[in-house]
C-alpha positions, 0 to 999 in steps of 0.5 A, spaced: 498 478 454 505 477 451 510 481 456 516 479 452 516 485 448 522 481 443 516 475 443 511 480 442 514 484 436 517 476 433 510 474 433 506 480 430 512 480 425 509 472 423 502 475 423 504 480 418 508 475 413 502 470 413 498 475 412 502 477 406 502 471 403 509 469 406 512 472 400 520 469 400 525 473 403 528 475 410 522 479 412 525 484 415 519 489 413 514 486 417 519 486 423 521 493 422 512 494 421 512 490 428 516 494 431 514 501 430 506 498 431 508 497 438 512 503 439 505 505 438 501 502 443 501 506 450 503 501 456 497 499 460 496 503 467 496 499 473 491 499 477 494 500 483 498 506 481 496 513 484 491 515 478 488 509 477 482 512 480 482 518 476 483 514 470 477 509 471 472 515 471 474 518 465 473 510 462 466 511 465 465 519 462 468 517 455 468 509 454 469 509 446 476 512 448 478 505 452 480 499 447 480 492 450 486 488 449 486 480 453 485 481 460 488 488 459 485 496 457 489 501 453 487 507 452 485 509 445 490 513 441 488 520 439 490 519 431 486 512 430 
């Protein structure tokens, strides 16, 4: 998983322009787009902190609301 929040912003901005049809422009829209989808995502809870175990009980009560990412698990946001 991307940890450069700069890289990984970079790389979805990209990600948006080719799905675009990579339009002529700056593409200052897809990095603005990026930005605000990662200002989105919530940050992943290590396992080693003191609610890892409280959280890893609500993953088995409700899975639907843990989304898998890479290697990683984020919990799903409410309004998706």
């Amino acid at each position: 998983m991307e940890t450069d929040p700069k890289k990984r912003i970079r790389n979805r901005a990209y990600e948006l322009w080719q799905a675009a049809g990579k339009p002529p422009g700056d593409g200052a829209e897809y990095w603005l787009q990026a930005e605000a989808e990662a200002a989105q995502v919530e940050p992943v809870i290590d396992a080693d902190t003191p609610d890892a175990a409280a959280r890893r009980g609500v993953e088995r009560e409700h899975p639907e609301t843990v989304v898998k990412v890479g290697g990683a698990k984020r919990k799903a946001a409410a309004s998706r």
